[in-house]
TIMAR-414684 format. One record per residue (C-alpha): residue in one letter; residue number from 0; x, y, z. Coordinates in nm, 4 decimals. Example, Ala and Ser with C-alpha at 12.3 -4.5 7.8 and 13.67 -1.06 7.14 Angstrom:
+------+-----+----------+----------+----------+
: type : seq :       px :       py :       pz :
+------+-----+----------+----------+----------+
:    A :   0 :   1.2300 :  -0.4500 :   0.7800 :
:    S :   1 :   1.3670 :  -0.1060 :   0.7140 :
+------+-----+----------+----------+----------+
***
This chain:
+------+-----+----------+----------+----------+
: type : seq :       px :       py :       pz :
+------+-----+----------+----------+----------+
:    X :   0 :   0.0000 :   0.0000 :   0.0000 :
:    X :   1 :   0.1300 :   0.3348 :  -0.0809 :
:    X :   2 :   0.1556 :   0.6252 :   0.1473 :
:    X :   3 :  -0.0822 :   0.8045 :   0.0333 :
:    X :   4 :  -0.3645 :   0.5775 :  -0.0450 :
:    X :   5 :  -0.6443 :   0.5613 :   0.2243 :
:    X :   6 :  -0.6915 :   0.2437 :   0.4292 :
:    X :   7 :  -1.0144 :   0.0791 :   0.4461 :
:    X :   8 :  -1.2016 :   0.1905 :   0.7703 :
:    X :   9 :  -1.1367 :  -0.0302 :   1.1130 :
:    X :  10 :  -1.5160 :  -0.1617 :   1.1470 :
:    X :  11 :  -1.4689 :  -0.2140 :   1.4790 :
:    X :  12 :  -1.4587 :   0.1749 :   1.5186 :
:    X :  13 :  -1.8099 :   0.2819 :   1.4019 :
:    X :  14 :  -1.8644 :   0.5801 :   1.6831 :
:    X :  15 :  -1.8377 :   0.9401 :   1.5593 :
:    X :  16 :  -1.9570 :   1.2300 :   1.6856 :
:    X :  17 :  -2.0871 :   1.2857 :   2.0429 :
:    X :  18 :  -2.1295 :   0.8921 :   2.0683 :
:    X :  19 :  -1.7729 :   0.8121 :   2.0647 :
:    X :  20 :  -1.6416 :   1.0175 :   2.3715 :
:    X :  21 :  -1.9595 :   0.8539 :   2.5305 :
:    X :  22 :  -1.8161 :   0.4620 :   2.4491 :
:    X :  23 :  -1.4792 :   0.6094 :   2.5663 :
:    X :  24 :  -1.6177 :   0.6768 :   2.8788 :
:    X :  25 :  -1.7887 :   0.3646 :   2.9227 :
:    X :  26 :  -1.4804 :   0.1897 :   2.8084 :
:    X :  27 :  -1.2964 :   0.3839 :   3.0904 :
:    X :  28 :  -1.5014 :   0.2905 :   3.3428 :
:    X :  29 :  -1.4909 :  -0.0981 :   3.2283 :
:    X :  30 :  -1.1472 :  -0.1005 :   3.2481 :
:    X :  31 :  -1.1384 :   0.0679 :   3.5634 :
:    X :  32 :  -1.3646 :  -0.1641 :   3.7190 :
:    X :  33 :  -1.1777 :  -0.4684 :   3.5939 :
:    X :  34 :  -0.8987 :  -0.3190 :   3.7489 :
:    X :  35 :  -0.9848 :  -0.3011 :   4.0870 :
:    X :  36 :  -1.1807 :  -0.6056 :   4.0551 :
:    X :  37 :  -0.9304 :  -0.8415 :   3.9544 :
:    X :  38 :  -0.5790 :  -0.7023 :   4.0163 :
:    X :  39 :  -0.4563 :  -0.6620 :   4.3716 :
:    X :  40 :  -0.1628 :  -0.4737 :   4.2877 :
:    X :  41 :  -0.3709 :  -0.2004 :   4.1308 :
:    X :  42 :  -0.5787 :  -0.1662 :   4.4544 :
:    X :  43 :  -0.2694 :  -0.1444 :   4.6760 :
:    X :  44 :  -0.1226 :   0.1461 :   4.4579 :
:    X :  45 :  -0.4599 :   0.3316 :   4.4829 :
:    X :  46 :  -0.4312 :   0.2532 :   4.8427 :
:    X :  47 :  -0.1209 :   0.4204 :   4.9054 :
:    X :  48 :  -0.1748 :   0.6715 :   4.6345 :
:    X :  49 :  -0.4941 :   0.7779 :   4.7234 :
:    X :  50 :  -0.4458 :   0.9159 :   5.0834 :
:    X :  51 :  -0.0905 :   1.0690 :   4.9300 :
:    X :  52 :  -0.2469 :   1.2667 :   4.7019 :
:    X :  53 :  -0.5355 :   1.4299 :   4.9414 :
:    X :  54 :  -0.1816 :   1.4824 :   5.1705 :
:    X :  55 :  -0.0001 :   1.6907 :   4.8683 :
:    X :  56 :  -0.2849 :   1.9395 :   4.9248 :
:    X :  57 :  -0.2189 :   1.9820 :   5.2888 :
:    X :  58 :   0.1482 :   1.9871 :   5.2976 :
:    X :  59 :   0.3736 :   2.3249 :   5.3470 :
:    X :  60 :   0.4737 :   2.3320 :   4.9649 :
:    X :  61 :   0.4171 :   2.5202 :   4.6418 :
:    X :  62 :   0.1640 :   2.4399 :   4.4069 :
:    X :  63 :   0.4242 :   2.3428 :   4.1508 :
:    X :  64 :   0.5541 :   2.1219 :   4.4540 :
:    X :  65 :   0.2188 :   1.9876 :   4.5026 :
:    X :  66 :   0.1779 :   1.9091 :   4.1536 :
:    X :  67 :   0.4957 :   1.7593 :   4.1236 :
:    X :  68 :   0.3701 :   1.5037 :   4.4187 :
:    X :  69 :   0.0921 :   1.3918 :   4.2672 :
:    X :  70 :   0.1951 :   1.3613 :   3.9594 :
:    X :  71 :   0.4380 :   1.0269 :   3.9724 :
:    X :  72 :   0.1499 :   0.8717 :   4.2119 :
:    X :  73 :  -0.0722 :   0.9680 :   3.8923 :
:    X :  74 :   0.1943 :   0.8128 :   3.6328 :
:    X :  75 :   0.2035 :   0.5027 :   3.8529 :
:    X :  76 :  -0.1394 :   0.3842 :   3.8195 :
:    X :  77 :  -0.1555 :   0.4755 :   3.4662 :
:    X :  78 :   0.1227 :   0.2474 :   3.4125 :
:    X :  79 :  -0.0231 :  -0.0185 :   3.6288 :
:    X :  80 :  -0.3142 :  -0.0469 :   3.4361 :
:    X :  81 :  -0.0779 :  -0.0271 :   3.1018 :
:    X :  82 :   0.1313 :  -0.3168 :   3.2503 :
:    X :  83 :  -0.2379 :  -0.5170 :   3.3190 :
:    X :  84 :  -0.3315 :  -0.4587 :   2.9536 :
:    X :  85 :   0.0478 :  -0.5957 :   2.8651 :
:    X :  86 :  -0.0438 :  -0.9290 :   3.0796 :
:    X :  87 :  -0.3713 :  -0.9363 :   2.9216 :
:    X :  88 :  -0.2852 :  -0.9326 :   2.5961 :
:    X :  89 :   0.0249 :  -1.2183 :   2.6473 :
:    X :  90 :  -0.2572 :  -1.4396 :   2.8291 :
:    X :  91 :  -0.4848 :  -1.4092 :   2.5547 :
:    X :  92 :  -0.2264 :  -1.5054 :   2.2804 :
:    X :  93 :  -0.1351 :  -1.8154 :   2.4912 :
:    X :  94 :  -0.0944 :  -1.8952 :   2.8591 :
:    X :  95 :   0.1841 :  -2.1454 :   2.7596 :
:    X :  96 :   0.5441 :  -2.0296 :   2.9215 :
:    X :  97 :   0.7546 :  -1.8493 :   2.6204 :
:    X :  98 :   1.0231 :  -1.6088 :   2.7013 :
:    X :  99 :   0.8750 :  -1.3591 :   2.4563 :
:    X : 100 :   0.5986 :  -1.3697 :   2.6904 :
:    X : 101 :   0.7700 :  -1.3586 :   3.0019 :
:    X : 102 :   1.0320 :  -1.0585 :   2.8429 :
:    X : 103 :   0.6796 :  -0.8820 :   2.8081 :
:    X : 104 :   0.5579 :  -0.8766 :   3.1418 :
:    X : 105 :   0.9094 :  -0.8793 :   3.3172 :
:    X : 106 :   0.9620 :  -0.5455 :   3.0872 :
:    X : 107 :   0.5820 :  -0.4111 :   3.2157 :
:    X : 108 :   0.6698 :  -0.4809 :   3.5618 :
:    X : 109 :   0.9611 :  -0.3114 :   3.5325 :
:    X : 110 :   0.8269 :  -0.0030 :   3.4048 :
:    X : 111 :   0.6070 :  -0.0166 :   3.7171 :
:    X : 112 :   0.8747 :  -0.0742 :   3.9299 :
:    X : 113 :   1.0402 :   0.2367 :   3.7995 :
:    X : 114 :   0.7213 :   0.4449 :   3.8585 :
:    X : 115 :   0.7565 :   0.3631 :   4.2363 :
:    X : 116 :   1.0842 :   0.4314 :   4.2609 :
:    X : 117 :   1.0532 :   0.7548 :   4.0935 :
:    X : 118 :   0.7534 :   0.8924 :   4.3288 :
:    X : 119 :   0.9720 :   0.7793 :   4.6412 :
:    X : 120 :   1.2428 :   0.9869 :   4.5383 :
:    X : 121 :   1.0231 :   1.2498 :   4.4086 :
:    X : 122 :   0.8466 :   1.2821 :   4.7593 :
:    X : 123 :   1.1860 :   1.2567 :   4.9458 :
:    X : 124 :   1.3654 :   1.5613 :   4.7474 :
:    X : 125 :   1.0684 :   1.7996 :   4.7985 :
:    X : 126 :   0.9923 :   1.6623 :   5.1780 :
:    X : 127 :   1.3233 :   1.6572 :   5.2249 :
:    X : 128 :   1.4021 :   2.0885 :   5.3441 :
:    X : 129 :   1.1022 :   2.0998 :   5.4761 :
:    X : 130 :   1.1561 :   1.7719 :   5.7266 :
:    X : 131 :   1.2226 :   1.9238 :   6.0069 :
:    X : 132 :   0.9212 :   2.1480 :   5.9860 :
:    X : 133 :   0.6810 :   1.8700 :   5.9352 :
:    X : 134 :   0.8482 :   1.6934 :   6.2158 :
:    X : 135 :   0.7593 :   1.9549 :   6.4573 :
:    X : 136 :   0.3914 :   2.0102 :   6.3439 :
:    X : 137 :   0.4150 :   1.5883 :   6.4655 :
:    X : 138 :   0.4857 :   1.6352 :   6.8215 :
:    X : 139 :   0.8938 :   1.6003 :   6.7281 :
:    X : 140 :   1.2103 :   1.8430 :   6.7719 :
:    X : 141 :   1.1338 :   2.0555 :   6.4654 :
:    X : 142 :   1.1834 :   2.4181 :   6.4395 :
:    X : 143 :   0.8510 :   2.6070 :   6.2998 :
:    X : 144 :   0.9177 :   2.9093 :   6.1523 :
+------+-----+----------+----------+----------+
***
C-alpha cells in the first residue's frame, strides 16, 4: 500500500460524533472496574496513592511542589493499568510459558517498578528541606518558623 492511499475503515470503530467520547467513557469505566476487581496490585497502589495525594494538598509546599507530588502517584497507576493490559494481551495469545511472553511482562513490571521508585524519590527531594518542619507540626524536635 502506498503512502498516500487511504486504508479501508477499522469496522470495529463505528462511533463518531458525540457517541464516541460517550463509548470512551464507558470503556474507561470498564477497564477501571476490571482493574480493581481483579488485580490486587492495582488496589494497593490506589491505596497508598490515594491518601498521598489528598496529603499533597495539605502539605507546606508550592503548588508546583504539590503538583509535582501527585503527579508520579498519577503516572504510577496509569502504568499499572498499562502493565495489566500488557499481561492481558500475552494471556490471551497463549498462557503457555515463552520467554517472549515472560520478556513482556518482566519489561511491564519493570516499568512499574520504575514508577515507584521515581515517586519515592520524588516525595523525598521535595519533603526533604522541609523535614524538620513537618516533624515539629508531629509532636517532634522541629523548628517552625
Amino acid at each position: 500500500m502506498e503512502e498516500h492511499e487511504a486504508q479501508e475503515p477499522n469496522p470495529h470503530k463505528g462511533r463518531f460524533g458525540l457517541a464516541r467520547p460517550y463509548m470512551a467513557a464507558l470503556n474507561t469505566l470498564r477497564g477501571l472496574k476490571f482493574a480493581w476487581r481483579e488485580e490486587e496490585a492495582f488496589r494497593q497502589e490506589v491505596a497508598i496513592a490515594t491518601p498521598l495525594i489528598a496529603l499533597a494538598f495539605f502539605l507546606p509546599v508550592t503548588a508546583v511542589e504539590t503538583v509535582l507530588l501527585i503527579l508520579p502517584l498519577g503516572l504510577l497507576l496509569i502504568v499499572e493499568l498499562m502493565n495489566t493490559a500488557i499481561e492481558a494481551t500475552v494471556d490471551r495469545i497463549s498462557m503457555d510459558r515463552h520467554p517472549l511472553s515472560g520478556k513482556a511482562k518482566d519489561l511491564g513490571s519493570a516499568a512499574v517498578g520504575f514508577c515507584i521508585v521515581l515517586a519515592i524519590i520524588d516525595w523525598l527531594v521535595i519533603l526533604w528541606p522541609i523535614f524538620p518542619k513537618l516533624s515539629g507540626l508531629l509532636g517532634g524536635q522541629g523548628k517552625l518558623g
